[in-house]
C-alpha positions as CSV (number, residue, x, y, z in Angstrom):
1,X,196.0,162.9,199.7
2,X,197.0,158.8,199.6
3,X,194.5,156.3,199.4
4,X,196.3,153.5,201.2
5,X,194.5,149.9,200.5
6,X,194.6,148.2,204.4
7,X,192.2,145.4,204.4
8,X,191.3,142.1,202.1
9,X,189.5,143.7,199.3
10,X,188.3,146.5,201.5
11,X,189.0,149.4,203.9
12,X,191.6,152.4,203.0
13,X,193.9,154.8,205.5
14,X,193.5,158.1,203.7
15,X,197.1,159.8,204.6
16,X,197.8,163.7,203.9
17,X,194.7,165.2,205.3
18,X,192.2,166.2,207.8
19,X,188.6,166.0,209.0
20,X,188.7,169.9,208.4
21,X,189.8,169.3,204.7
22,X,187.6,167.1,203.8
23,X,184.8,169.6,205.2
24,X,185.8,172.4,203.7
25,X,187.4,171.5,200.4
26,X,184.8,170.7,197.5
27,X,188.0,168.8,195.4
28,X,189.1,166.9,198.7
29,X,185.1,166.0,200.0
30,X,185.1,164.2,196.5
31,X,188.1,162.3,196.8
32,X,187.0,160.6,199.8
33,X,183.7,160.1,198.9
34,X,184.8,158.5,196.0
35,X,187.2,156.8,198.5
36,X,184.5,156.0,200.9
37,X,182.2,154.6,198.3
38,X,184.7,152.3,197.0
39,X,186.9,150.9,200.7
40,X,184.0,151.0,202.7
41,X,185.8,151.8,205.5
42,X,188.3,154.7,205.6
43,X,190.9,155.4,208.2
44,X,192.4,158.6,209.1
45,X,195.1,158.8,211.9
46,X,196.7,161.4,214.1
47,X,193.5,164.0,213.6
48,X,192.9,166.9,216.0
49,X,189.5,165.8,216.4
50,X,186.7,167.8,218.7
51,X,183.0,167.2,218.9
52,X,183.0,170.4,216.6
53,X,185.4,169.1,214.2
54,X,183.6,165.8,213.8
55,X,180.2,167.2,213.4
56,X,181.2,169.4,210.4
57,X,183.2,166.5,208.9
58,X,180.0,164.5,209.2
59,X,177.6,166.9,208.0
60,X,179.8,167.2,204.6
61,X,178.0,163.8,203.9
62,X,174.7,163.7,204.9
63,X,172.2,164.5,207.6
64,X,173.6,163.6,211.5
65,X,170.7,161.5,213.4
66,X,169.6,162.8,216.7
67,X,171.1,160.3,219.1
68,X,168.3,158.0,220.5
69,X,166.7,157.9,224.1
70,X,168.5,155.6,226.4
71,X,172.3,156.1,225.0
72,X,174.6,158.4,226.2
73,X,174.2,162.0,224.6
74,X,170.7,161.1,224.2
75,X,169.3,164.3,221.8
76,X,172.2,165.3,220.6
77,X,174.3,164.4,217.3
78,X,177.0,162.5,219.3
79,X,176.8,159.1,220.7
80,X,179.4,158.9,223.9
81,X,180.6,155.6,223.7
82,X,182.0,155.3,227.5
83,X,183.1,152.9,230.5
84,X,183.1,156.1,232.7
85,X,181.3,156.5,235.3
86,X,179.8,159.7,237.6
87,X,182.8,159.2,239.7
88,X,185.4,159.0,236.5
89,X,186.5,155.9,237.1
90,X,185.5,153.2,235.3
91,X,182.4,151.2,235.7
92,X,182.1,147.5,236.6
93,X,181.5,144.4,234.1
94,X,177.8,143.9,235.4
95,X,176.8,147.6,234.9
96,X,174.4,148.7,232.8
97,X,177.2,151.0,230.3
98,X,179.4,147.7,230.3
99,X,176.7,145.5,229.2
100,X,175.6,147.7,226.6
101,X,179.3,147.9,225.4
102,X,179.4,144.0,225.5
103,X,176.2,144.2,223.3
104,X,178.6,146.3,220.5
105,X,180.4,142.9,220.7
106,X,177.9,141.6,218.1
107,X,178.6,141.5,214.5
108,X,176.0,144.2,213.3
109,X,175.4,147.4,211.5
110,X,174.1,150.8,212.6
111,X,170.6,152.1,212.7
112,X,169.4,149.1,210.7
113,X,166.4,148.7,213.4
114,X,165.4,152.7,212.5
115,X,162.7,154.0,210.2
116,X,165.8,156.4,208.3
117,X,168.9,153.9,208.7
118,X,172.1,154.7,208.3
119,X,174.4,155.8,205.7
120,X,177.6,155.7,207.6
121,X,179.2,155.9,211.1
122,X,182.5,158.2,212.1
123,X,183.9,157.2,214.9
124,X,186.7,159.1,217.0
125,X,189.5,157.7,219.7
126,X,189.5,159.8,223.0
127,X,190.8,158.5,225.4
128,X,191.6,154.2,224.9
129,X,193.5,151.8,226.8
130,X,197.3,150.5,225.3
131,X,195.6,147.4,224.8
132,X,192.5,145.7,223.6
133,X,189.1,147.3,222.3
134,X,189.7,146.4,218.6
135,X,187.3,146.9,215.9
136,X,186.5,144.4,213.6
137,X,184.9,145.0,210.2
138,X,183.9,143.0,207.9
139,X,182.8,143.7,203.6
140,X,178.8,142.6,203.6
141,X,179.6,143.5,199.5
142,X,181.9,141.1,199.0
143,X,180.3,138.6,201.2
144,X,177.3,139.0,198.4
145,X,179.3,138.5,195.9
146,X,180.8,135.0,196.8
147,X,177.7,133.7,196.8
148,X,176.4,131.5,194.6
149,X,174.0,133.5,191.6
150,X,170.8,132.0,192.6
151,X,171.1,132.2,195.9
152,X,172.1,136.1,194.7
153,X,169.0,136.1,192.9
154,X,166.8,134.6,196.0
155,X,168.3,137.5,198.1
156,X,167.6,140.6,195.9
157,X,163.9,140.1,196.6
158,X,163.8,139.1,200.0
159,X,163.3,141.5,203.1
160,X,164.4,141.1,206.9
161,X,162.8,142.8,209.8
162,X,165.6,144.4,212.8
163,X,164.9,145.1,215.7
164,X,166.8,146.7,218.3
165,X,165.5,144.8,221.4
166,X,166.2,141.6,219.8
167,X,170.0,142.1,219.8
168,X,170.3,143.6,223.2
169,X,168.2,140.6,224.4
170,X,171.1,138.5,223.8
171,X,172.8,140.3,226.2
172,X,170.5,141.0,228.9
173,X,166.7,140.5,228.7
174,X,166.1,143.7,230.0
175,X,169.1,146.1,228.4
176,X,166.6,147.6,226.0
177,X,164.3,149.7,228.3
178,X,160.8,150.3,228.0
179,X,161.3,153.5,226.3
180,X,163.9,152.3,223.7
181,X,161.4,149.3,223.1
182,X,158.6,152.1,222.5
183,X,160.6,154.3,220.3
184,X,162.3,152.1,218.3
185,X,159.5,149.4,216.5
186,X,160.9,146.7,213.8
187,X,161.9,147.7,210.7
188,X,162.0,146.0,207.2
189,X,164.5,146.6,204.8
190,X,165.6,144.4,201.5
191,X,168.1,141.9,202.4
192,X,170.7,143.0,199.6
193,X,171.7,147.0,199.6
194,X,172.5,148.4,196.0
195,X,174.8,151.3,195.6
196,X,173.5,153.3,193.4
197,X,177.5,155.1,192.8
198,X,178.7,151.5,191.7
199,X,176.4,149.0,191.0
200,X,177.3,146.9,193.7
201,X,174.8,145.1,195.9
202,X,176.0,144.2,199.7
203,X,173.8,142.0,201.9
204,X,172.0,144.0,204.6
205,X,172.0,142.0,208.0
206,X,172.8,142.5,211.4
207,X,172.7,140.9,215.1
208,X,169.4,143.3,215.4
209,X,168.0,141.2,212.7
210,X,166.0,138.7,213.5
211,X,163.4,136.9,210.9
212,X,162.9,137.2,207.3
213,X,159.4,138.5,205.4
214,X,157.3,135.5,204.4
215,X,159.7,132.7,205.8
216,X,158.7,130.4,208.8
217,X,160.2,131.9,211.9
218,X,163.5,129.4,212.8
219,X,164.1,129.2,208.9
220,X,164.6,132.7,208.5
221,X,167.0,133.0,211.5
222,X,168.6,130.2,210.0
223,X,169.3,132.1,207.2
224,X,170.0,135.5,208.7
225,X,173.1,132.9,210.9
226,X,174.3,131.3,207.8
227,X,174.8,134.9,206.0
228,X,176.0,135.8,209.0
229,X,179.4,133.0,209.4
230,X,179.7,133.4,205.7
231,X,180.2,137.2,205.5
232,X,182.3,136.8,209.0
233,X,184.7,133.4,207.7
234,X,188.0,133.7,209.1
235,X,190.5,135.9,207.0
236,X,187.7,138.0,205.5
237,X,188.2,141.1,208.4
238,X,190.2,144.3,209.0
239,X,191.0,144.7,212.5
240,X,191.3,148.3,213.7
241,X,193.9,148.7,216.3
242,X,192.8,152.2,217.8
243,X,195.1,155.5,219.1
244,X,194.5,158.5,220.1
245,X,193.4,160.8,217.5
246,X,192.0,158.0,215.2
247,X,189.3,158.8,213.3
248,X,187.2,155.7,211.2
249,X,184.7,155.9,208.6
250,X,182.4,153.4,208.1
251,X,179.8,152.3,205.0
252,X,176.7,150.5,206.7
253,X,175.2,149.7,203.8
254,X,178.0,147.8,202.8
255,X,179.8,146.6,206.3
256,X,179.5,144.9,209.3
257,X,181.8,145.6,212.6
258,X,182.3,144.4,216.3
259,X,184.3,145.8,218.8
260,X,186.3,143.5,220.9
261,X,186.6,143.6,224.8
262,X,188.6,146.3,226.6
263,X,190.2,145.7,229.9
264,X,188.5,146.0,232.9
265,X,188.6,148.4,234.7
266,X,190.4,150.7,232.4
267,X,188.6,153.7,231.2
268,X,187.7,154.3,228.0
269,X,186.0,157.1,225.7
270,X,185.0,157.2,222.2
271,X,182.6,159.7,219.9
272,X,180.3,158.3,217.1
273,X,178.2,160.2,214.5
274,X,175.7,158.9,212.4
275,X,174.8,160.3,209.1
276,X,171.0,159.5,208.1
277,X,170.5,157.5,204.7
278,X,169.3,159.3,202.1
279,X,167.3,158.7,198.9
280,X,170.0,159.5,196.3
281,X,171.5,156.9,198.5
282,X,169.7,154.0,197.7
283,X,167.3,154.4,200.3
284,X,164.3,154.0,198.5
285,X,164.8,150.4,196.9
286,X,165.5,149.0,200.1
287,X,161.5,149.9,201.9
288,X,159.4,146.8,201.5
289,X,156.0,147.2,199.1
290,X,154.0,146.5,202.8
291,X,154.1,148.4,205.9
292,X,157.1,149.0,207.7
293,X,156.5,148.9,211.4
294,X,155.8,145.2,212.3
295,X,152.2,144.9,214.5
């Protein structure tokens, strides 16, 4: 297997194997974990990839979450990430699948508004239009580290609440539903991920956050915006230019992507799996020493 660098400072296209490797090969799992905990994000091209396929890949690193009420496959360990509709053709801009895919336009990371967040994402390429749909990722660990040592310092011991409603409210004031509202409280996690494999700390933020512990209420916005445009500066991104039978893996403790807008009204359809956080993770440093689920 090649580890092929493909981003600046981040991001790898692993070349000379599978999903089905890496699943069921001890040696190979530990090359790309190694792989994974060093890029970030890792790409793998031209894979014969089923929901089957993906779900073992992903289970090889952690515990799959249980998709969440109101997305598409909705208790199962796939998220269907679609602009089909009932009658297979594809839906228009003002419906409720296109907004939600508009929302996946912000700069964010996944699960951060969860009590377990998320270790990483695997995404797979179904079926994509020639053109458009990008994803855009972006190194939240070496965003940290061009920052200045006290403001480091300030960060390692601060904590941000995310909550899911709040980035889908800046889409549409209603796109999170009553139930997703219900299910899915803020959460509060330390604003600066360290990896326990490396060392390295990454800041933790997301369009889904949306104050910061102990800070007046615009000031801590503030904050979350300016760590924001600094982790997102121009020339600091890898752009993912999808095709059929992509696969990407993605860090969230470490990363923050968008996708960009597809053509209307071209269909589109895409598989995510999420792999649950756990402690040997770094999990535990990032809870806040006060309850988690805000009143």
């Amino acid at each position: 297997m090649d580890v092929i660098p493909c981003g600046p400072g981040f991001g790898a296209e692993l070349r000379g194997t599978t999903l089905s490797d890496i699943a069921s090969d001890e040696d190979t799992y530990t090359a790309v974990r190694a792989a994974f905990e060093e890029h970030s994000v890792l790409v793998l091209r031209d894979q014969d990839v089923s929901d089957d396929v993906q779900l073992a890949f992903s289970r090889r690193f952690g515990q799959p979450e249980v998709t969440k009420v109101g997305s598409q496959g909705t208790g199962t360990y796939f998220v269907v990430l679609s602009t089909i509709g009932p009658d297979g053709s594809a839906v228009p801009p003002d419906h409720r699948m296109a907004l939600r895919a508009k929302a996946n336009q912000l700069w964010h990371t996944d699960s951060s508004f969860k009590r377990l967040p998320a270790l990483a994402s695997v995404l797979s390429a179904r079926i994509i239009p020639e053109h458009g749909g990008e994803t855009e990722f972006v190194s939240t660990r070496l965003a940290f580290e061009r920052l200045a040592p006290d403001m480091q310092q300030q960060l390692e011991n601060s904590y941000a609440w995310h909550d899911y409603a709040h980035s889908r409210g800046q889409i549409a004031p209603d796109l999170a539903s009553p139930e997703e509202r219900a299910a899915l409280p803020a959460q509060c996690w330390r604003l600066v991920w360290r990896n326990p494999a490396n060392g390295r700390g990454a800041l933790y933020i997301a369009s889904h956050a949306y104050a910061v512990e102990g800070m007046e209420a615009s000031a801590g916005k503030a904050l979350i915006d300016e760590l924001t445009a600094a982790a997102t500066a121009p020339g600091s991104f890898y752009l993912h230019q999808w095709r059929i039978g992509d696969v990407v893996m993605w860090d969230n403790r470490a990363t923050m992507h968008r996708g960009r807008p597809w053509p209307a009204p071209e269909p589109r359809l895409m598989v995510r799996t999420t792999i649950s956080a756990a402690e040997t993770d770094g999990l535990a440093s990032m809870r806040p020493p006060f309850g988690q689920a805000a009143e």
